[in-house]
Structure formats: C-alpha cells, structure tokens
C-alpha positions in Angstrom: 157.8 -107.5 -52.8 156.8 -111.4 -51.6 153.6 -112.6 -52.7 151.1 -113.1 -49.6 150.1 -116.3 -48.9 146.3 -117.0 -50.2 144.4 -115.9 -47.2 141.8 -117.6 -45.0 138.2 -117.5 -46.3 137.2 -116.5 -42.8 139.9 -113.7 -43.0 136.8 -111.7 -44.6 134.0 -112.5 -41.9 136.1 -113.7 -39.1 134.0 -112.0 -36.0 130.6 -112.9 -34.9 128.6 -113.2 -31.9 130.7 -110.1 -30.9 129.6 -107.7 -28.3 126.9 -105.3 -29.9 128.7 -102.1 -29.3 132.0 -104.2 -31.0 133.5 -101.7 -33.7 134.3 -105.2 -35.5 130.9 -106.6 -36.2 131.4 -105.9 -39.6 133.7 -107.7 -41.9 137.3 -105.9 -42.1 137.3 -102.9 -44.8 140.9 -103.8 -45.7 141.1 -101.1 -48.5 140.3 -98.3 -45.5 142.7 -100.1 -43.5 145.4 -100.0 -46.3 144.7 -96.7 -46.8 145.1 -96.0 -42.8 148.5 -98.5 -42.6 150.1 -98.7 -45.6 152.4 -101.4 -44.7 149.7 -104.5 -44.3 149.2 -103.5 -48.2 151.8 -106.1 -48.7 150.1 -109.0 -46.5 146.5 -108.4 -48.1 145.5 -110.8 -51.1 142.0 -112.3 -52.6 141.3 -115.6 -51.1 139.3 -118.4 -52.9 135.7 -116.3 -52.8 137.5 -113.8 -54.3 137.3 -111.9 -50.9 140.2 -109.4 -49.6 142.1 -111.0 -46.2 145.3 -111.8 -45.4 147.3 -115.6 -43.9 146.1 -115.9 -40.1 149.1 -118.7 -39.9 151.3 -115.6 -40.5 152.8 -113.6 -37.1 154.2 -110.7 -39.1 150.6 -110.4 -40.8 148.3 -110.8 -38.1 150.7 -108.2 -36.1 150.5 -105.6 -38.8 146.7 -106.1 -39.3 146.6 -105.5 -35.4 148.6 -102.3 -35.9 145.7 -101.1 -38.7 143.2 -101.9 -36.7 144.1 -99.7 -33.6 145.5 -97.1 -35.9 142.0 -97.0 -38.5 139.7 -97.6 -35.3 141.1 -96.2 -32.2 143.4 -93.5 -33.3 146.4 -95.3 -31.7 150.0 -94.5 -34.1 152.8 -96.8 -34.1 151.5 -99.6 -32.5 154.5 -102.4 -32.0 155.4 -105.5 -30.4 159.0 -107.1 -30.0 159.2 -110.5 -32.4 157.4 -113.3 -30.5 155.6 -111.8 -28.3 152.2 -112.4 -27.8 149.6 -111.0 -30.5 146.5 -110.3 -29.3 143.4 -110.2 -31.6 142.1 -106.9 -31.3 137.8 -107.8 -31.9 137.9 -109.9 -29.1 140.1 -107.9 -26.7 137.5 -105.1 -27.2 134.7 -107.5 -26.4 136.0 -107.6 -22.8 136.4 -103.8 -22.6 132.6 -104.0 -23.9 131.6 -106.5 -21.3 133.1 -104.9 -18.4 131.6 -101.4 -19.6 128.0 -103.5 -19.2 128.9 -104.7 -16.2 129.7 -101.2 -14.7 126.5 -99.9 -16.4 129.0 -97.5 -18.7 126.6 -95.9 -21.5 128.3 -97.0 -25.5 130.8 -94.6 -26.8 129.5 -92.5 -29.2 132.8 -91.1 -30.4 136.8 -92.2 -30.0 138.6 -91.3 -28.7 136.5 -91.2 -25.7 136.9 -87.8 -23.8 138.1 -88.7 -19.5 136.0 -90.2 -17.7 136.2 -91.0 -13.8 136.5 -94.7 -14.0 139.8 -96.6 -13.2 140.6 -99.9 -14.4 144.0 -102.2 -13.5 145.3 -104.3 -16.5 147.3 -107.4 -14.3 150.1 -108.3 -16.8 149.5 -106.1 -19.6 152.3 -107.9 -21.8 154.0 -106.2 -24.3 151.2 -105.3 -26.1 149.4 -103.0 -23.6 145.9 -103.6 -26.0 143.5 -103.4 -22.9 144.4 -99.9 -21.5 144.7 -98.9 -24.8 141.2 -99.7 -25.7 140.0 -98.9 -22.4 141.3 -95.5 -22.7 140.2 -94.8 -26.6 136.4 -96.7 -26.2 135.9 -95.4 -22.9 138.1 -92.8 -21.6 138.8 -94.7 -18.3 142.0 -94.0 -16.7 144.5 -96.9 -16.2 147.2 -98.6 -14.6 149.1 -101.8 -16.7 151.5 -104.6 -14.9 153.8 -106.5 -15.5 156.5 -108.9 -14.1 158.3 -107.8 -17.3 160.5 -104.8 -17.7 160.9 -104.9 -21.2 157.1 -105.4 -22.1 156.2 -102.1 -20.2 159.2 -101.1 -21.7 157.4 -101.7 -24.8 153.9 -100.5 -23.8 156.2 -97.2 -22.6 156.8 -96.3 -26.4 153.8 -96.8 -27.6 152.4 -94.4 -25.1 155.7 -92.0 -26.0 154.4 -92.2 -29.6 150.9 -91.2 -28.4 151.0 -87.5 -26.6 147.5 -87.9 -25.1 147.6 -91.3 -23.5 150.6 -90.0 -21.5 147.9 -88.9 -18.7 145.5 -91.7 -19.0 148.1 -95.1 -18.8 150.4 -95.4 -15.8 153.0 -98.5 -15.8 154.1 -100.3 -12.7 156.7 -103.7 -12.2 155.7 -105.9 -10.2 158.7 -107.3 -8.7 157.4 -110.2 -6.8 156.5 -113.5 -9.1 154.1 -114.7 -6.5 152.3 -111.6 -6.2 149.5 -109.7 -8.3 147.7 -106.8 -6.3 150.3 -106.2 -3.5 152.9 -104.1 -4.3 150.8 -102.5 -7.5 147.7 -101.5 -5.5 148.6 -98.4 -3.5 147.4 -97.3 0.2 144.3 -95.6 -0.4 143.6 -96.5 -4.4 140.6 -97.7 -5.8 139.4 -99.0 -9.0 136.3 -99.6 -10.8 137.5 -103.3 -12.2 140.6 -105.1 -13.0 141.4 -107.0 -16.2 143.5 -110.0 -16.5 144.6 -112.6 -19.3 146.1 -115.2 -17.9 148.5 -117.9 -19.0 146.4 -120.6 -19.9 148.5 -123.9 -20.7 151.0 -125.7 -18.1 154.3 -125.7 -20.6 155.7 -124.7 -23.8 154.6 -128.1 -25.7 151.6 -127.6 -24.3 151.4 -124.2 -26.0 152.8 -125.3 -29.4 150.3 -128.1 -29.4 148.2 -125.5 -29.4 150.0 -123.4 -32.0 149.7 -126.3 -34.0 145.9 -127.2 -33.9 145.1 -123.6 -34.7 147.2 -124.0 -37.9 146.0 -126.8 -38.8 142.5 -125.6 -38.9 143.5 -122.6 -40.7 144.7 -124.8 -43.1 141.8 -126.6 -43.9 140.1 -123.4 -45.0 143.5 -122.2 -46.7 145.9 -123.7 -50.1 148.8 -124.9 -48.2 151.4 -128.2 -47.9 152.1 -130.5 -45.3 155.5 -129.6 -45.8 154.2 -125.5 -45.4 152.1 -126.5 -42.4 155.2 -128.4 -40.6 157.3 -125.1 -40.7 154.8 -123.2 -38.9 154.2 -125.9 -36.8 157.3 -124.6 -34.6 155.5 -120.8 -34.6 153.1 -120.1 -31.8 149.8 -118.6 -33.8 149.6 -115.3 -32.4 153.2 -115.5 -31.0 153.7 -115.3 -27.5 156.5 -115.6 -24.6 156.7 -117.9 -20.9 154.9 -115.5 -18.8 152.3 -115.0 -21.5 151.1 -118.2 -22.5 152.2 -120.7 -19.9 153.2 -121.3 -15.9 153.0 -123.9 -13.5 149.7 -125.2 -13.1 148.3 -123.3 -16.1 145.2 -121.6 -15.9 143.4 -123.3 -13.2 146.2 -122.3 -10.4 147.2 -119.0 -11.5 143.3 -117.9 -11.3 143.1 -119.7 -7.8 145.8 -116.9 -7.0 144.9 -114.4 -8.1 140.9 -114.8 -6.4 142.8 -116.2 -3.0 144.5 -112.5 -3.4 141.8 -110.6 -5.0 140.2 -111.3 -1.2 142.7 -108.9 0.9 142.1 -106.1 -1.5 138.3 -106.7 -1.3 137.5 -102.7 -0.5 140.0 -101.6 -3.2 138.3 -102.8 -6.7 135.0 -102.8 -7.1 135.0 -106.0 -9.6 137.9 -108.1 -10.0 137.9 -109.7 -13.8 139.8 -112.3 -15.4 139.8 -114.4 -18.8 139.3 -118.0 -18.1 139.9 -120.1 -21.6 138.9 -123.6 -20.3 134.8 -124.0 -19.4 136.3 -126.4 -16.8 137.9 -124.4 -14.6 134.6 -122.1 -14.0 133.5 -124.2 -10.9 136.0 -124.9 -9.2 137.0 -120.9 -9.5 133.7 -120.3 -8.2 133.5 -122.1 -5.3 136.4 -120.9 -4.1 134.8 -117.6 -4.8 132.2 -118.6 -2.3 134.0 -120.2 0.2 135.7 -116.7 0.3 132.3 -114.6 0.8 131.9 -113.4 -2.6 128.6 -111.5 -3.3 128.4 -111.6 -6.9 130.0 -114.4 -9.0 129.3 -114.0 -12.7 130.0 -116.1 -15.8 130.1 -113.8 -19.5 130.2 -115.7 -22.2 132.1 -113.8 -25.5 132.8 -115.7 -28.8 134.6 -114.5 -31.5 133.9 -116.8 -35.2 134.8 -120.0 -33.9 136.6 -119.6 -30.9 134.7 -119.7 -27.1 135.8 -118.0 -24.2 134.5 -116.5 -21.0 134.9 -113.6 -18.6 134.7 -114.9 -15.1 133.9 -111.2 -13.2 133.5 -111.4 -8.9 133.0 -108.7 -6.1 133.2 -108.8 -2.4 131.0 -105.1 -1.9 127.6 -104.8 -2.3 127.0 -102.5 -5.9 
C-alpha cells in the first residue's frame, strides 16, 4: 500500500463562508468517512498539525474523497467518474443547490434523502459527474432533468443512477445534439421548471486551463512538503481533472454565458429562474446588461466562497415571482 502524500493543512478546515444550511461547515470527519468508504483509507494521512486530510494536488484522492462524501452525506453508492474528467468539489456544489433553494424560498432539509417534492430543476451540461441533480434530488427532493453534448458523460451519470434504485424516477437524461444550442431541443413543448443550473466552461483553451491547474498547485504546495521536481509532474494534471467541453471553449466564460442568456430569452415562460456559475467578477456586467437590454425583471448577483476560493451565482427571470 503507497504512502499518501502529507496532506494539505487546509485539507482539515477547507470550507468556510459556506451556505448555512451546508452539510460541510464542519471540518471533514475522515474517520466516519473511512468508515463509510473504505477505499479513501489509503489516501488519508496526518499533515503538519497533526490533523487527518488527504493531497488536494492528487486527482485519484480528491475523486475518492468526493465518492465519501456523497456516499457518508447523501446516501449516494458507487459514485464514479471516467479518468480525467472533471471533479467537482462537493461543499461548494451544494452551496449552489443551497442558494437556489433560498432563492425559490424552499424551507432547509431536515432529513436526506429528501422525500419528492414538486419542484423541477434543469442541470445544462451535467458532465460526467451528474453532482447537481444528485444533490438536488438527496437535499431537496426536486425532480430533474441533466444535459449534455456528451454521450458518454450521461453515459456515466446513467450508472450511477443504475446503481441507485430510487433516483431512477427523480433524474432524467437528455443529448443535446446541437453544439450551438442549450434549451432548444432539451426543453419540451409544454415543460416547465422552477430553475436551471449551469457550470460553464470558464477558460478560452487548454493552456489556458493548465495555467490554471498549475497555480492551484502551486498554492497547495506552499501549505504542503513537496519538490519542485514533484510540483513539475503535476504541473501537466488539471487539479480537479477535467475534459474540452468542461473546462474550456471559444470565447470562455464571457461568450458561452452571453448564449446561453441571448437563449434563456425564447424560453422566457418555461423556467422560472435561469442560473449559471460565472467564475470571473468581470464578466458580471456585461452579463447584466445584456440581461436588461433583454427585458429581464430580476437580475441577481450571489456571492458563495468556499476557503479561499470566490465565485458567484449570476440567477435572472423574465416573469414576475
């Protein structure tokens, strides 16, 4: 058995500022989560406090800690995502669950999984990873639809649900089959939903993206024992993983959210608040004027944090609530 890399001292403590009703306000138990998902056992180690955590500069690590997480928390089994693809932390995922839960005036949950509950929510490019249905259906009990471009994430998302009986009737999958496209073709005749969620690509090109990988390592590394030599093998690994469609496409962020509002428009009387991530604090008003341009009447700007890492929900509607 390999010897796990001495882990971060903000693997202990990472989450703050989280959402109140965030399961993950708390430092990570990692013995209950051992106990839950035996196979992060081998990835857990006492870092120079003396505290229990595990490498964050390590894919295979931070994927398994994921899987104990939803497993331990949300009653969610077998929880897997092909090699490379993106990893999403799961505090901060839930945050935006949380948010939009506010926003719709949704009460806490008081128990998971969460029994059915009338709302619908549309996950637009749900990856491999499925996390935001997932969590909207265990913390909330909303029913969901998850799309991708990809066959072979929903594929993915497809076995996961396999693997968990009682999700079967709460998560529906649809392709989209046209690139340029993000409602059309997924939004039926008739449908409506509460909200949609959306994570979007946020850099312009790969090396864009591993610049990134390689800033995030190099800050874990100030907090970790590591050499140059160590840190310039990662350097090649995107923290967190992550594919093309994921993590970059033409015009990044800014563009792909200009899109998706431009589109968001035609199905104005079919979602009652249209969502999305939006990394970069720049790209906030430019997104909303075009919001207004387009008649929007309720532009809103949620701040989330999670440790040291900023980020933003950027939620709109066209209907009077």
């Amino acid at each position: 058995m390999s010897t796990p890399k001495q882990p971060t001292s903000r693997s202990a403590n990472q989450t703050k500022a989280l959402h109140p009703n965030n399961l993950h306000n708390r430092p990570y138990d990692f013995s209950a989560l051992v106990a839950t998902h035996p196979p992060l056992a081998r990835f857990v180690a006492r870092n120079q406090h003396q505290q229990l955590g595990i490498d964050f500069a390590n894919p295979e690590a931070v994927k398994t800690l994921n899987a104990a997480l939803l497993q331990h928390h949300y009653h969610i089994n077998h929880w897997n995502i092909p090699e490379g693809a993106l990893c999403p932390p799961v505090p901060g995922r839930a945050d935006y669950i949380h948010y939009m839960a506010q926003l719709l005036n949704v009460a806490a949950p008081t128990i998971i999984p969460a029994p059915e509950s009338p709302f619908t929510m549309l996950d637009i490019g749900t990856g491999s990873s499925g996390i935001y249905p997932l969590l909207a259906t265990q913390l909330y009990g909303w029913r969901c639809v998850a799309s991708d471009i990809n066959r072979q994430s929903l594929d993915n998302v497809a076995n996961i649900i396999a693997a968990n009986p009682a999700l079967t009737s709460r998560i529906a999958l649809r392709q989209q089959h046209d690139k340029h496209q993000f409602f059309a073709g997924i939004i039926q005749p008739g449908e409506h939903y509460d909200l949609n969620v959306c994570n979007p690509p946020f850099h312009t090109s790969e090396a864009e993206a591993l610049k990134g990988s390689l800033r995030k390592i190099k800050n874990l590394a100030r907090n970790r024992s590591g050499t140059d030599k160590q840190m310039s093998a990662q350097a090649g690994t995107l923290n967190f993983g992550g594919q093309a469609a994921e993590l970059w496409c033409n015009g990044g962020e800014r563009l792909f959210l200009k899109k998706l509002i431009k589109e968001s428009h035609t199905f104005a009387h079919q979602c009652r608040w249209f969502s999305s991530l939006v990394s970069k604090s720049e790209n906030v008003p430019p997104l909303t004027k075009q919001l207004r341009k387009l008649g929007a009447s309720q532009i809103k700007e949620i701040p989330m944090s999670q440790g040291n890492k900023i980020t933003r929900v950027l939620a709109w509607s066209f209907t009077e609530q």
